[in-house]
N, C-alpha and C positions, 0 to 999 in steps of 0.2 A: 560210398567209400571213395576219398580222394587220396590221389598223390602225386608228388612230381617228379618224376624220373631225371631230373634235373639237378637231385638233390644227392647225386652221387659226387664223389670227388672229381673222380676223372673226366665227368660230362662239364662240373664247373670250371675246372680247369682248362680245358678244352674249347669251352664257351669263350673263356674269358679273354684266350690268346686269339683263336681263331675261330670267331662268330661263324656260326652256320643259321640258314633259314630257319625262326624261331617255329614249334608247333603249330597244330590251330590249339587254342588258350580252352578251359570248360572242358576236357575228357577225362572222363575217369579210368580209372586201372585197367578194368575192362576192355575200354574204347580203346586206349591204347594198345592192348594188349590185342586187340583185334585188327591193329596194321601190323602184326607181325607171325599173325598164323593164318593159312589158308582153309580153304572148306576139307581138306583129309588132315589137317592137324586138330583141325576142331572135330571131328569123326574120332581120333585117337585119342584127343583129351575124355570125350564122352564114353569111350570104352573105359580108359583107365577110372573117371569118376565110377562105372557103374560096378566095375572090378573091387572099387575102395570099398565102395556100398557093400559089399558083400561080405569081409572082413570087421564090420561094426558091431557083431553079434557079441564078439566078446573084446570090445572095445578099451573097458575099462578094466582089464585083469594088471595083475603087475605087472612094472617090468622084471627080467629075469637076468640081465646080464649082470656081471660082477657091477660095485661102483667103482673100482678102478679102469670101468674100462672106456669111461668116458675122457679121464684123465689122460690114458693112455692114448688115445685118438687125438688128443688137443695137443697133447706132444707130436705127436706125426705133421698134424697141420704146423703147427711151430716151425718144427726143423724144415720142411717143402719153404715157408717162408724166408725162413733166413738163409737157406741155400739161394733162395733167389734174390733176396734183398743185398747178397754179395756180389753175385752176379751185374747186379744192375750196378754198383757200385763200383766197378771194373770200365777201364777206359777201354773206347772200342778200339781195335786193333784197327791198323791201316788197311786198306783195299788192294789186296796181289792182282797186279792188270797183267795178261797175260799178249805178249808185244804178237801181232800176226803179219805184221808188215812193217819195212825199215822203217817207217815213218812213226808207226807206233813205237818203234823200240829207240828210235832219236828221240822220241817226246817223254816216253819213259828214263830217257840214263839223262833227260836235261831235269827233271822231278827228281832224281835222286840226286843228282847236283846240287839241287837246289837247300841253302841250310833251315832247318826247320822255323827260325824265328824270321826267314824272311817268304815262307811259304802263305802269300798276299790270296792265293786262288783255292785257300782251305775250301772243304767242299763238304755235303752233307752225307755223300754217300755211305761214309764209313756208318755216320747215327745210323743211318735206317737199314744198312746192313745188320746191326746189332740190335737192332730194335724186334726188325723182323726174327732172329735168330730165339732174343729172348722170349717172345712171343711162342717157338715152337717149344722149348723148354717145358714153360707153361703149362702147354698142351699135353706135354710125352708128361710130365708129372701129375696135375691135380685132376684130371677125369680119373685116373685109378684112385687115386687117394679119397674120391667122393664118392664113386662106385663102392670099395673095403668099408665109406662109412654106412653107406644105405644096408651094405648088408648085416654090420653090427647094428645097427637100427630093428631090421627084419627080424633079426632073432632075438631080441630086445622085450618088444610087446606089438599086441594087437594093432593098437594105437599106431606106434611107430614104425611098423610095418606097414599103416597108410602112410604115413609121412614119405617111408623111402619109395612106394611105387608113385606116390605124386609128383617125384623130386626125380625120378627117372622118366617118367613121362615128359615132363616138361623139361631135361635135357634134349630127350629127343628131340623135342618141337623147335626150342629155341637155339639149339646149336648150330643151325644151317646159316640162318641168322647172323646170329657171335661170330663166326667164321669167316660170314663176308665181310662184317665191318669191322671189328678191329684191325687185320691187319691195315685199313684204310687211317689209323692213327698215324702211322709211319710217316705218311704223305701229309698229314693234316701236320704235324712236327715242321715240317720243310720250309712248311709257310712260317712257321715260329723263327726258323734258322733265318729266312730271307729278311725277316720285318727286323729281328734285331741284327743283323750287318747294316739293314740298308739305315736304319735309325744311327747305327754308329757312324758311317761315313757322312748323312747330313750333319752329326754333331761336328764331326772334324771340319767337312766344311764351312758352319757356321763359323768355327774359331779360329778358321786358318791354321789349326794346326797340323801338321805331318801326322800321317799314318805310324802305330811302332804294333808290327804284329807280334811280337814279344811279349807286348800288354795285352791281347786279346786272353789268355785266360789266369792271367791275374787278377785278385778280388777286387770286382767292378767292371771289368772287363766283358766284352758281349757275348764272347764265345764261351765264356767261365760262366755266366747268365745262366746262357742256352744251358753248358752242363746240366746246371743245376735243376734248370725246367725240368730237363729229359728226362731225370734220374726219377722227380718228382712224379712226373705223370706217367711213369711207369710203376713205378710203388702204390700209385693209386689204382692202375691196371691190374696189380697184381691184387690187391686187396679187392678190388671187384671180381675178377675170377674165383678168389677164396670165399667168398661171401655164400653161396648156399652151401659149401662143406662144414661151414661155418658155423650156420645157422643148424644143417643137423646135427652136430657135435654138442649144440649148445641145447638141441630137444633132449638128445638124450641122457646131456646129466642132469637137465631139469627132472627129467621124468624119474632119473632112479636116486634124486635127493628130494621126493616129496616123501611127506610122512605116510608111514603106515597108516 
């Protein structure tokens, strides 16, 4: 069994702005999947395997939940989505610096001085303020919402009462994981902010033309660009966070729309 973890949106995306050390090439799902668990995660997957084993006896009984209530699950995931896909579609708010010394608060009332279309020393911090913010969002929303689904699962069928203790096991496992590296997007974005300023200023250079920071997020514009990356590679963020609630929302109306 192959596949390429590569073949996610957000990893393409990511890839394509700011290259990271490519794999080593020839590992399977497995191999992979064994740089990112240690010898007591592999100990808990092997309980939870021998846990599922146990539950097989009556595997194939039906399900029992209503069929509406897989519908009613895929609307929950829905709305968690579009609460966030709004979110992420909101401009990030400015940075409140807070002045602790006159020199800080001379530098703050010359920034507030200063008029927005000639603010030349735009900065990233506000993205990765919101970035990291949207991030925790995420988090306080879709583990309950995947948790409520594993247990309509549970009470479901046989079956899918393996699904949800597989699907909580390997939250466990890989959560520690997700945790460290995502909010590392934040920072990998930075590079993307830097590459397209410093690409806009060679272009001026090249043509001898004047800077007009007025034009940076008009359409074409670098900073308008960027927006748009951000917005992007966070919608794909979100859509790989929703992807195993996903997947069991999608077992369990498989399961209670097959035939008698």
């Amino acid at each position: 069994m192959r596949s390429s973890f590569s073949h996610s949106t957000l990893v393409r995306l990511l890839g394509g702005w700011t290259p990271a050390e490519a794999e080593p090439s020839g590992l399977d799902v497995a191999e992979r999947l064994s740089l990112w668990v240690n010898a007591f995660d592999a100990i808990r997957l092997q309980g939870a395997h021998q846990a599922i084993a146990g539950l097989r006896g009556r595997a194939h009984a039906r399900a029992s939940a209503p069929r509406g209530r897989a519908q009613a699950l895929a609307e929950d995931v829905q709305r968690v989505r579009s609460v966030m896909a709004k979110a992420i579609a909101q401009e990030p708010p400015p940075v409140v610096e807070t002045a602790l010394t006159p020199a800080d608060l001379r530098r703050l009332a010359r920034a507030a001085a200063k008029p927005v279309e000639d603010a030349g020393d735009v900065s990233y911090l506000p993205w990765r303020q919101r970035h990291l913010e949207l991030q925790r969002q995420m988090e306080l929303m879709i583990p309950p919402l995947r948790d409520h689904v594993r247990q309509a699962l549970a009470q479901a069928s046989p079956r899918l009462r393996q699904l949800a203790a597989l699907d909580a096991t390997m939250e466990q496992v890989l959560a520690p994981r997700e945790q460290k590296l995502l909010p590392t997007i934040a920072d990998r974005m930075q590079r993307r902010f830097a590459d397209l300023r410093s690409a806009h200023l060679q272009a001026l250079q090249d043509s001898g033309q004047p800077d007009e920071p007025a034009a940076w997020r008009r359409p074409g514009g670098w900073l308008e660009r960027f927006a748009q990356d951000w917005r992007q590679l966070l919608a794909a963020e979100l859509d790989l966070r929703l992807q195993p609630v996903t997947g069991l929302v999608e077992a369990l109306s498989k399961e209670l729309n097959e035939p008698q």
